[in-house]
C-alpha positions in Angstrom: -136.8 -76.2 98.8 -133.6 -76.2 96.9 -131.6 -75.0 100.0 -133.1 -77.9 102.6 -132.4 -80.4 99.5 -129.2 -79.6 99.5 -128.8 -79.5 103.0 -129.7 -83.2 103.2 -127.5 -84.1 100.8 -124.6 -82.2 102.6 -125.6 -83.9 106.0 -125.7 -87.2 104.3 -122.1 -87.2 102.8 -120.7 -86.3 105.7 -122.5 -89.1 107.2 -121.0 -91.4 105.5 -117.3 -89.3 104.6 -115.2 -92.0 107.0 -113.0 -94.7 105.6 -115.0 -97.3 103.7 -115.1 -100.8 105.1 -117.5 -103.4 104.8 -119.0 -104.8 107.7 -117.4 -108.0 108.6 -119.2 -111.4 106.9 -120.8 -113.6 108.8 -122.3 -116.8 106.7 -124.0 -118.3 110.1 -126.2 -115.2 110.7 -129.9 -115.5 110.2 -130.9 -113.5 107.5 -134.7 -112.4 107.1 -136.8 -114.2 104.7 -139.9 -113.9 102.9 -141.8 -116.9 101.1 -142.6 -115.9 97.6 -144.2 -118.3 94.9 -140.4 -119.5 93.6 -138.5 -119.5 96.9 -137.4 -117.7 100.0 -136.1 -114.3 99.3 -133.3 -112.5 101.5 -134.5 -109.0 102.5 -133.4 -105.4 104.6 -135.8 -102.4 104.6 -134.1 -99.9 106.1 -134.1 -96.0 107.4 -136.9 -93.5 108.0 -140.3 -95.4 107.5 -141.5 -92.0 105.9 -138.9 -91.3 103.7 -139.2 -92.0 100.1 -138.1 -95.7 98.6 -135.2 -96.7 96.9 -135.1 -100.5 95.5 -131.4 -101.6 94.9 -130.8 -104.3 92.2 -127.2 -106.0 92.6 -125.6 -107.7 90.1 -124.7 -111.4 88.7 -122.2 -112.7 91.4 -122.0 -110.2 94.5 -125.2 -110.2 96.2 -127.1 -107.3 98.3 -123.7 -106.9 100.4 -122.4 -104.7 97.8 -124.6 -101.6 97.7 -123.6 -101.1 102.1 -121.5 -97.8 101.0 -124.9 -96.9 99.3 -127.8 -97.7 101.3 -125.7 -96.0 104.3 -125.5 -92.3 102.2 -129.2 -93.2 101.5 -130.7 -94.0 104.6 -128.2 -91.0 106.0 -130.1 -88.7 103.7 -133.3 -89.9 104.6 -134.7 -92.5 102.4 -136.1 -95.6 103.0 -133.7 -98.5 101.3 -134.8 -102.2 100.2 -132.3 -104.3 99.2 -132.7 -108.3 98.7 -130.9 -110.8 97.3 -132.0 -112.5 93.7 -132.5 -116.0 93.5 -129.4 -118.1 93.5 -127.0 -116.0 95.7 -126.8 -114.6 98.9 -129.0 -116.1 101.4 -131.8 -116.0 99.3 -133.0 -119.7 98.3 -131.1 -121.3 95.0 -133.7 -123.1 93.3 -132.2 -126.2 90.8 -135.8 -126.4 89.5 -135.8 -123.3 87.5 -134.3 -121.6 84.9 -132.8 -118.1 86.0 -134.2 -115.7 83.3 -134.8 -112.4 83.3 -138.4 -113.2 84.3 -137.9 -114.5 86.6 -136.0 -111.6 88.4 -138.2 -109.0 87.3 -141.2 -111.2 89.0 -139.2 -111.9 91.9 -139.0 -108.0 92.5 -142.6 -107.6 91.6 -143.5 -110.2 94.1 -141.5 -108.6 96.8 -143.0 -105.0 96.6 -146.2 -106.9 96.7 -145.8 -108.9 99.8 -144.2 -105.6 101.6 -147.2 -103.2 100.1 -145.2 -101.3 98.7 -147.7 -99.4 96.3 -146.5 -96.1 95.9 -143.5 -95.0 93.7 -140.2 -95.6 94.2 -136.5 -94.5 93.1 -135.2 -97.9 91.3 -131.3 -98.8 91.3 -129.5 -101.3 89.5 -125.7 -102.1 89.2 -124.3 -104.2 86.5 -127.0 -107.2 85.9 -129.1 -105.3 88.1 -129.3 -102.8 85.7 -130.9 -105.1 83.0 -133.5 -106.3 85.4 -134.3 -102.9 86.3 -134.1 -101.1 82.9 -136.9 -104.2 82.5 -138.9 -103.4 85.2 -138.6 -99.4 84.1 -139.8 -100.2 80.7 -143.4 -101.6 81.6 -144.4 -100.2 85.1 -143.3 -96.2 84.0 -145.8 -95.5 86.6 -144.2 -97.5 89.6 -141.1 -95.0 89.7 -140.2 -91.7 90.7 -136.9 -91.8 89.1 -134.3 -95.1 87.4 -130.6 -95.0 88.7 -128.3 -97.1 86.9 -125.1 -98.0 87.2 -122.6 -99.9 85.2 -125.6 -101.6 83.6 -125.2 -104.6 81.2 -127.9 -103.3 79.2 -125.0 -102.8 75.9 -123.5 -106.5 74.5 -121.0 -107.1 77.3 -117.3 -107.5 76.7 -117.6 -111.3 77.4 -114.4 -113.1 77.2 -113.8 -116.1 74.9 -114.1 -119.1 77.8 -117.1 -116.8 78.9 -118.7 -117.2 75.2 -117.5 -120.7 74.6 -119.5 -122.2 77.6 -122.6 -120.6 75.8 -122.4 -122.7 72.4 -125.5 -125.8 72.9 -124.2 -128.9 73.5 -120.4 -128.6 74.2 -120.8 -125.1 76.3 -122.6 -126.9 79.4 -120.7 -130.0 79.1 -117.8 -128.0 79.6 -119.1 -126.3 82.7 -120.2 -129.1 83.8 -116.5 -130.8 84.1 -114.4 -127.2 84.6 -116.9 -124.4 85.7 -116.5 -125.0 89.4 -112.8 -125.1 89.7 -112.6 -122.1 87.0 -114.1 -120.3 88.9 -112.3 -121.0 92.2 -109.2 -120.6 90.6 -110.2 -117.5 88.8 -110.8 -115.6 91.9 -107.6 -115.9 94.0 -105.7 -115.3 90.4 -107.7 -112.4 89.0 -108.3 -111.0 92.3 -111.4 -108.1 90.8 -109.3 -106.9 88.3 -111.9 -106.7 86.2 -114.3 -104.9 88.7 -112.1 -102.9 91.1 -109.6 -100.1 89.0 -108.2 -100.2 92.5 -107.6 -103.9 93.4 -104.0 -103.9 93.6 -104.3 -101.1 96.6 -107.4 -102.3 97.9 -106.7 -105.3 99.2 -108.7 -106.1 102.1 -111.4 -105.4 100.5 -110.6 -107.8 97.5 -110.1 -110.4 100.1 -113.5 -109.9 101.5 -114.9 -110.3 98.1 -112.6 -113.1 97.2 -113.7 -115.0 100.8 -117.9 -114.3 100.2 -118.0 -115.4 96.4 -115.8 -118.4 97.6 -118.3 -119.1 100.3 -121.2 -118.9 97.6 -119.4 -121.5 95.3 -118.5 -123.7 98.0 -121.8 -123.9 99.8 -124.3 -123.1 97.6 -123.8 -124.5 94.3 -123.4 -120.7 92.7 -121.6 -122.4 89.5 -124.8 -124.0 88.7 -127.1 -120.9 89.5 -124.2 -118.5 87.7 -123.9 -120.9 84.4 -128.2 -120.6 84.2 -128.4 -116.9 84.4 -125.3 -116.4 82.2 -127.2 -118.9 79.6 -130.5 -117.4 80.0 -130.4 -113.5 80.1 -129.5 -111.3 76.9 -125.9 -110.1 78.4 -124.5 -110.7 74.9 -127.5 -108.8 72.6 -128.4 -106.0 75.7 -131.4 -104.3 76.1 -132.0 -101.5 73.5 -135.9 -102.5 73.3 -136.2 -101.6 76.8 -134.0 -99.0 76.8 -136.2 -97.3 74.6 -139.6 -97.6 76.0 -137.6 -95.8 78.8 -136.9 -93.2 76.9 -140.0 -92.7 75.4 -142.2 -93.0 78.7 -139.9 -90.1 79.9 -138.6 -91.7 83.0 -136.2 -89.4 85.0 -132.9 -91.6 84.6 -129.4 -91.2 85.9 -126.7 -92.9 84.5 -123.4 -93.6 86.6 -120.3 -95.5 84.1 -116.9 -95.7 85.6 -114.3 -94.6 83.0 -112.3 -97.8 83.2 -114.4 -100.4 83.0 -114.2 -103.3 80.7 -117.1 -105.5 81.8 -120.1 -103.3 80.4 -117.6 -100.9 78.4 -117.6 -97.3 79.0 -118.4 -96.1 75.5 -121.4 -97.8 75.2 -122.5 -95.4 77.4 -123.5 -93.4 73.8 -125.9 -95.9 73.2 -128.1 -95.8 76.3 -127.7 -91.7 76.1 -129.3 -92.5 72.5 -131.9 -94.3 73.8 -132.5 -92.2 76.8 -132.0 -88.7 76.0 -133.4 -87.2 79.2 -130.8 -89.1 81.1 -128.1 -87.6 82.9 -125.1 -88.7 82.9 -122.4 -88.7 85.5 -119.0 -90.8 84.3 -116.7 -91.5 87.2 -112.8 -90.9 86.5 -110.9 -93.6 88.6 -113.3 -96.2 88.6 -113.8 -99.4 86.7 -117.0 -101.8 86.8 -117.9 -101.6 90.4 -118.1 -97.7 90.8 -119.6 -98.1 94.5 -116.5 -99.6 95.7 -113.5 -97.4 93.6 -114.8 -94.2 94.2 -117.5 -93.9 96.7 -117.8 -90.4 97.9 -118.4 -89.8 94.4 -120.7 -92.3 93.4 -123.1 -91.6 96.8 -123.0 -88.0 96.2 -124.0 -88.1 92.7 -126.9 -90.4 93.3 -127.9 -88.6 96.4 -127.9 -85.0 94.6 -130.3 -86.7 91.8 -132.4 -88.4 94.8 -133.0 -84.5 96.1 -132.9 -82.7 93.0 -136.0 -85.4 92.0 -138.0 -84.3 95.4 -137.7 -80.9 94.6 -138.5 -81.6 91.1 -141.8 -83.9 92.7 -142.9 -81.3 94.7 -142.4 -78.2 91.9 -145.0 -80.5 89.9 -147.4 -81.5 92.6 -147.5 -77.6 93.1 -148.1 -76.9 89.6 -150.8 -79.4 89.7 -152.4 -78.4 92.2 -152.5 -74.8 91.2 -154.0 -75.6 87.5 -156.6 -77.7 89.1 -157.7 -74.6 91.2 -158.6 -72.9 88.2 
Protein backbone atom coordinates (compact mmCIF):
# COMPACT_ATOMS: atom_id res chain seq x y z
CA UNK A 1 0.00 0.00 0.00
CA UNK A 2 2.85 2.09 0.76
CA UNK A 3 4.57 1.47 -2.67
CA UNK A 4 1.23 2.31 -4.96
CA UNK A 5 0.89 5.50 -2.45
CA UNK A 6 3.88 6.54 -3.35
CA UNK A 7 3.61 5.70 -6.81
CA UNK A 8 0.74 8.18 -7.09
CA UNK A 9 2.36 10.71 -5.66
CA UNK A 10 5.40 10.30 -8.06
CA UNK A 11 2.98 10.25 -11.11
CA UNK A 12 1.32 13.26 -9.78
CA UNK A 13 4.40 15.59 -9.52
CA UNK A 14 5.49 14.78 -12.59
CA UNK A 15 2.20 15.67 -13.77
CA UNK A 16 2.39 18.80 -12.82
CA UNK A 17 6.60 19.34 -12.90
CA UNK A 18 6.29 21.93 -16.09
CA UNK A 19 6.74 25.68 -15.77
CA UNK A 20 3.96 27.18 -13.56
CA UNK A 21 1.58 29.66 -15.24
CA UNK A 22 -1.78 30.52 -14.52
CA UNK A 23 -4.37 30.08 -16.95
CA UNK A 24 -5.07 33.27 -18.60
CA UNK A 25 -8.11 35.49 -16.83
CA UNK A 26 -11.13 35.95 -18.34
CA UNK A 27 -13.77 38.28 -16.29
CA UNK A 28 -16.57 37.67 -19.10
CA UNK A 29 -16.66 33.80 -18.70
CA UNK A 30 -19.60 32.26 -17.12
CA UNK A 31 -18.74 30.84 -14.04
CA UNK A 32 -21.05 28.04 -12.36
CA UNK A 33 -23.26 29.00 -9.66
CA UNK A 34 -25.23 27.58 -6.97
CA UNK A 35 -28.09 29.45 -5.05
CA UNK A 36 -27.50 29.11 -1.29
CA UNK A 37 -29.64 30.99 1.43
CA UNK A 38 -27.09 34.24 1.42
CA UNK A 39 -26.18 34.40 -2.29
CA UNK A 40 -24.87 32.78 -5.40
CA UNK A 41 -21.75 30.83 -4.80
CA UNK A 42 -18.94 30.33 -7.51
CA UNK A 43 -18.06 26.63 -7.68
CA UNK A 44 -15.46 23.74 -9.70
CA UNK A 45 -15.59 19.99 -8.62
CA UNK A 46 -13.08 18.53 -10.33
CA UNK A 47 -11.05 15.10 -11.10
CA UNK A 48 -11.90 11.40 -10.55
CA UNK A 49 -15.60 11.28 -9.22
CA UNK A 50 -14.28 8.29 -6.99
CA UNK A 51 -11.36 9.69 -5.67
CA UNK A 52 -11.40 11.06 -2.22
CA UNK A 53 -12.37 15.02 -1.47
CA UNK A 54 -10.36 17.82 -0.87
CA UNK A 55 -12.23 21.28 -0.01
CA UNK A 56 -9.75 24.28 -0.73
CA UNK A 57 -10.40 27.55 1.41
CA UNK A 58 -8.61 30.73 -0.32
CA UNK A 59 -7.84 33.60 1.38
CA UNK A 60 -9.03 37.38 2.05
CA UNK A 61 -8.29 39.07 -1.39
CA UNK A 62 -7.37 36.32 -4.12
CA UNK A 63 -10.14 34.20 -4.76
CA UNK A 64 -10.34 30.30 -5.84
CA UNK A 65 -7.86 31.18 -8.78
CA UNK A 66 -5.02 30.82 -6.53
CA UNK A 67 -4.96 27.17 -5.46
CA UNK A 68 -4.71 26.09 -9.84
CA UNK A 69 -0.89 24.86 -9.09
CA UNK A 70 -2.71 22.81 -6.33
CA UNK A 71 -5.93 21.42 -7.44
CA UNK A 72 -3.85 20.32 -10.72
CA UNK A 73 -1.11 18.05 -8.40
CA UNK A 74 -4.46 16.98 -6.77
CA UNK A 75 -6.65 16.06 -9.27
CA UNK A 76 -3.21 14.56 -11.05
CA UNK A 77 -2.96 12.29 -8.09
CA UNK A 78 -6.33 11.28 -8.07
CA UNK A 79 -8.59 13.25 -5.82
CA UNK A 80 -11.57 14.84 -6.25
CA UNK A 81 -11.09 18.88 -5.72
CA UNK A 82 -13.87 21.54 -4.70
CA UNK A 83 -12.91 24.81 -4.74
CA UNK A 84 -15.44 28.00 -4.58
CA UNK A 85 -15.22 31.29 -4.07
CA UNK A 86 -16.37 33.06 -0.57
CA UNK A 87 -18.82 35.69 -0.59
CA UNK A 88 -17.57 39.02 -1.73
CA UNK A 89 -14.89 38.06 -4.32
CA UNK A 90 -14.55 36.15 -7.28
CA UNK A 91 -17.61 35.56 -9.14
CA UNK A 92 -19.35 34.54 -6.32
CA UNK A 93 -22.26 37.11 -5.36
CA UNK A 94 -21.11 40.29 -3.01
CA UNK A 95 -23.79 40.78 -0.81
CA UNK A 96 -23.96 44.77 0.75
CA UNK A 97 -26.67 43.39 3.15
CA UNK A 98 -24.54 41.36 5.30
CA UNK A 99 -21.84 41.48 7.56
CA UNK A 100 -18.85 39.17 6.39
CA UNK A 101 -17.97 37.25 9.66
CA UNK A 102 -16.61 34.22 10.16
CA UNK A 103 -20.04 32.72 10.26
CA UNK A 104 -20.87 33.43 7.76
CA UNK A 105 -18.00 31.58 5.77
CA UNK A 106 -17.98 28.66 7.81
CA UNK A 107 -22.00 28.41 6.85
CA UNK A 108 -21.40 29.24 3.49
CA UNK A 109 -19.06 26.01 3.25
CA UNK A 110 -21.57 24.07 5.22
CA UNK A 111 -24.20 24.99 2.85
CA UNK A 112 -22.22 24.03 -0.18
CA UNK A 113 -21.31 20.41 0.87
CA UNK A 114 -24.95 20.19 1.55
CA UNK A 115 -26.38 21.27 -1.72
CA UNK A 116 -23.51 19.00 -3.51
CA UNK A 117 -24.25 15.81 -0.97
CA UNK A 118 -21.25 15.68 -0.02
CA UNK A 119 -21.62 13.48 3.24
CA UNK A 120 -18.73 11.54 3.58
CA UNK A 121 -15.25 12.90 4.87
CA UNK A 122 -13.09 14.93 3.26
CA UNK A 123 -9.37 16.29 3.32
CA UNK A 124 -10.00 20.24 4.26
CA UNK A 125 -7.44 23.07 2.95
CA UNK A 126 -7.09 26.53 3.79
CA UNK A 127 -4.50 29.18 2.95
CA UNK A 128 -4.12 32.42 4.81
CA UNK A 129 -7.83 33.50 5.90
CA UNK A 130 -8.82 30.26 4.59
CA UNK A 131 -7.06 28.77 7.22
CA UNK A 132 -9.15 30.54 10.06
CA UNK A 133 -12.38 29.44 8.47
CA UNK A 134 -11.15 26.05 8.15
CA UNK A 135 -9.38 25.60 11.55
CA UNK A 136 -13.34 26.73 12.40
CA UNK A 137 -14.97 24.30 10.60
CA UNK A 138 -12.17 21.58 11.98
CA UNK A 139 -12.90 22.45 15.49
CA UNK A 140 -16.78 21.45 15.57
CA UNK A 141 -17.40 18.80 12.72
CA UNK A 142 -13.95 16.51 13.82
CA UNK A 143 -16.08 13.94 12.23
CA UNK A 144 -16.49 15.58 8.69
CA UNK A 145 -12.59 15.20 7.88
CA UNK A 146 -10.17 12.77 6.98
CA UNK A 147 -7.37 15.04 7.56
CA UNK A 148 -6.82 19.49 7.97
CA UNK A 149 -4.13 21.03 5.63
CA UNK A 150 -3.16 24.40 6.41
CA UNK A 151 -1.27 26.73 5.07
CA UNK A 152 0.02 30.14 5.91
CA UNK A 153 -3.01 30.35 8.23
CA UNK A 154 -4.09 33.62 10.02
CA UNK A 155 -5.04 31.63 12.91
CA UNK A 156 -1.85 33.66 15.20
CA UNK A 157 -2.51 37.81 15.65
CA UNK A 158 -1.47 38.91 12.18
CA UNK A 159 1.33 41.30 11.56
CA UNK A 160 -1.21 44.05 10.57
CA UNK A 161 0.30 47.21 9.59
CA UNK A 162 -0.51 50.61 11.25
CA UNK A 163 -3.06 52.13 8.30
CA UNK A 164 -4.33 48.38 8.39
CA UNK A 165 -5.09 48.83 12.34
CA UNK A 166 -6.11 52.42 12.21
CA UNK A 167 -9.14 51.76 9.80
CA UNK A 168 -10.24 49.29 12.60
CA UNK A 169 -10.73 52.01 15.51
CA UNK A 170 -15.01 52.74 15.73
CA UNK A 171 -15.92 55.75 14.36
CA UNK A 172 -12.91 57.35 12.58
CA UNK A 173 -11.58 53.79 11.11
CA UNK A 174 -14.64 53.37 8.57
CA UNK A 175 -14.83 57.00 7.96
CA UNK A 176 -11.47 56.82 6.80
CA UNK A 177 -12.11 53.93 4.47
CA UNK A 178 -14.91 55.32 3.44
CA UNK A 179 -13.01 58.52 1.82
CA UNK A 180 -9.34 56.62 1.06
CA UNK A 181 -9.88 52.83 1.06
CA UNK A 182 -10.67 52.51 -2.54
CA UNK A 183 -7.79 54.48 -3.97
CA UNK A 184 -5.38 52.89 -1.24
CA UNK A 185 -5.91 50.07 -2.36
CA UNK A 186 -5.51 50.72 -6.09
CA UNK A 187 -2.56 52.50 -5.47
CA UNK A 188 -1.17 49.99 -3.15
CA UNK A 189 -1.13 47.28 -5.64
CA UNK A 190 0.82 48.63 -8.69
CA UNK A 191 3.40 50.20 -5.79
CA UNK A 192 3.76 47.19 -3.54
CA UNK A 193 3.47 44.83 -6.37
CA UNK A 194 2.97 41.27 -3.68
CA UNK A 195 5.86 42.02 -1.83
CA UNK A 196 4.34 41.04 0.98
CA UNK A 197 3.00 37.64 -0.40
CA UNK A 198 5.39 36.63 -3.15
CA UNK A 199 9.39 36.19 -1.69
CA UNK A 200 9.77 36.12 -5.42
CA UNK A 201 7.93 39.16 -6.87
CA UNK A 202 10.74 40.99 -8.16
CA UNK A 203 11.58 37.81 -10.62
CA UNK A 204 8.19 36.78 -10.94
CA UNK A 205 6.73 39.26 -12.73
CA UNK A 206 4.15 38.07 -14.92
CA UNK A 207 2.72 36.46 -12.59
CA UNK A 208 2.53 39.67 -10.20
CA UNK A 209 0.90 41.35 -13.14
CA UNK A 210 -1.82 38.77 -13.31
CA UNK A 211 -2.50 39.23 -9.74
CA UNK A 212 -2.14 42.92 -9.87
CA UNK A 213 -4.78 42.96 -13.17
CA UNK A 214 -7.56 40.32 -11.25
CA UNK A 215 -7.53 42.16 -7.67
CA UNK A 216 -7.76 45.41 -9.84
CA UNK A 217 -10.71 43.90 -11.69
CA UNK A 218 -12.35 42.89 -8.25
CA UNK A 219 -12.04 46.60 -6.88
CA UNK A 220 -13.13 48.10 -9.95
CA UNK A 221 -16.15 46.00 -10.69
CA UNK A 222 -17.23 44.71 -7.72
CA UNK A 223 -17.02 46.90 -4.85
CA UNK A 224 -14.19 44.55 -3.10
CA UNK A 225 -13.15 47.71 -0.86
CA UNK A 226 -16.45 47.47 0.79
CA UNK A 227 -16.63 43.49 1.06
CA UNK A 228 -12.58 43.66 2.07
CA UNK A 229 -13.13 46.53 4.89
CA UNK A 230 -16.34 44.14 6.39
CA UNK A 231 -14.38 40.97 6.73
CA UNK A 232 -11.24 42.81 7.84
CA UNK A 233 -13.64 44.44 10.66
CA UNK A 234 -15.40 41.40 11.44
CA UNK A 235 -13.13 38.36 11.74
CA UNK A 236 -10.46 37.86 14.69
CA UNK A 237 -7.26 38.38 12.33
CA UNK A 238 -5.83 40.55 15.09
CA UNK A 239 -6.69 37.99 18.41
CA UNK A 240 -6.38 34.49 16.10
CA UNK A 241 -7.83 31.40 16.78
CA UNK A 242 -6.15 29.51 19.76
CA UNK A 243 -9.74 28.28 21.05
CA UNK A 244 -10.17 26.48 17.87
CA UNK A 245 -6.86 25.61 17.48
CA UNK A 246 -7.23 23.62 20.43
CA UNK A 247 -10.39 21.68 20.08
CA UNK A 248 -8.27 20.59 17.04
CA UNK A 249 -5.77 19.36 18.89
CA UNK A 250 -7.71 17.66 21.35
CA UNK A 251 -10.20 15.94 18.87
CA UNK A 252 -6.96 14.47 17.37
CA UNK A 253 -7.48 15.65 13.79
CA UNK A 254 -4.61 14.53 11.44
CA UNK A 255 -3.21 18.17 10.58
CA UNK A 256 -0.45 19.32 8.26
CA UNK A 257 0.97 22.51 8.63
CA UNK A 258 2.78 24.30 5.50
CA UNK A 259 4.58 28.15 6.76
CA UNK A 260 6.82 29.68 4.25
CA UNK A 261 10.05 30.81 6.05
CA UNK A 262 9.70 34.46 4.87
CA UNK A 263 6.57 35.44 5.45
CA UNK A 264 5.47 38.53 7.30
CA UNK A 265 1.71 38.50 6.90
CA UNK A 266 0.90 35.53 9.32
CA UNK A 267 4.67 35.43 10.71
CA UNK A 268 6.60 32.33 10.57
CA UNK A 269 7.39 31.88 14.25
CA UNK A 270 4.09 31.80 15.29
CA UNK A 271 4.17 28.64 13.81
CA UNK A 272 5.22 27.43 17.69
CA UNK A 273 1.98 28.33 18.74
CA UNK A 274 -0.24 26.27 16.50
CA UNK A 275 2.49 23.26 17.03
CA UNK A 276 1.44 24.01 20.83
CA UNK A 277 -1.92 23.67 20.23
CA UNK A 278 -1.74 20.93 17.77
CA UNK A 279 0.87 18.58 18.72
CA UNK A 280 0.02 15.77 16.30
CA UNK A 281 0.56 18.20 13.53
CA UNK A 282 3.22 17.89 11.11
CA UNK A 283 4.93 20.43 10.10
CA UNK A 284 6.64 21.21 6.80
CA UNK A 285 8.27 24.97 6.72
CA UNK A 286 9.16 26.04 3.10
CA UNK A 287 12.67 27.77 2.68
CA UNK A 288 12.30 30.41 -0.20
CA UNK A 289 8.88 31.22 0.28
CA UNK A 290 6.96 34.09 1.89
CA UNK A 291 3.03 34.26 2.53
CA UNK A 292 1.73 32.64 -0.63
CA UNK A 293 3.77 29.33 -0.53
CA UNK A 294 1.64 27.85 -3.55
CA UNK A 295 2.99 30.34 -5.76
CA UNK A 296 7.00 30.78 -4.52
CA UNK A 297 7.74 27.27 -4.35
CA UNK A 298 5.33 24.95 -5.87
CA UNK A 299 6.84 21.70 -6.53
CA UNK A 300 7.49 21.84 -2.94
CA UNK A 301 4.31 22.89 -1.57
CA UNK A 302 2.19 20.14 -3.94
CA UNK A 303 4.53 17.45 -3.07
CA UNK A 304 4.36 17.90 0.59
CA UNK A 305 0.59 18.11 0.58
CA UNK A 306 0.24 15.24 -1.84
CA UNK A 307 2.67 12.80 0.25
CA UNK A 308 0.32 13.70 3.51
CA UNK A 309 -2.89 13.12 1.16
CA UNK A 310 -1.27 9.37 0.50
CA UNK A 311 0.34 8.75 3.55
CA UNK A 312 -3.45 9.50 5.18
CA UNK A 313 -5.02 6.69 2.75
CA UNK A 314 -2.66 4.29 3.70
CA UNK A 315 -3.00 5.43 7.22
CA UNK A 316 -7.26 5.10 6.50
CA UNK A 317 -7.04 1.86 5.18
CA UNK A 318 -4.29 0.38 7.99
CA UNK A 319 -7.28 1.37 10.49
CA UNK A 320 -10.25 0.24 8.51
CA UNK A 321 -8.18 -3.07 8.50
CA UNK A 322 -7.59 -3.05 12.08
CA UNK A 323 -11.19 -2.56 12.60
CA UNK A 324 -12.39 -4.86 10.77
CA UNK A 325 -10.13 -7.58 12.11
CA UNK A 326 -11.06 -6.72 16.03
CA UNK A 327 -14.66 -6.85 15.07
CA UNK A 328 -14.11 -10.41 13.70
CA UNK A 329 -13.24 -11.50 17.05
Amino acid sequence: KRKLARAILISAMEETSDEFVLSTFDPDFTPQLIQLSVGKTCYEYLGNPDGEIVVLLHGITWWSFSFEFISKALVSGGYRVLLFDFYGRGFSDKPSHITYTLDVFVGQLTELLQKLNITEKFHLLGFSMGGMIASRYAAYNPDRLHSLILLGPAVTPTNMPFLGRLILYPVIGPALFWMKGKSTMLSSLKSVRCSNDLATYATNVSLVDDLIARVEWLILNHKFDQTFYSTLSNLPFLKGSEADLLLIGENKTRTLLIWGEQDAICPFNNHTMVLQCIPQAKFVPIKGASHAVSFDKPKETNSAILEFLSSSQVESLEEKFINAFEDSF
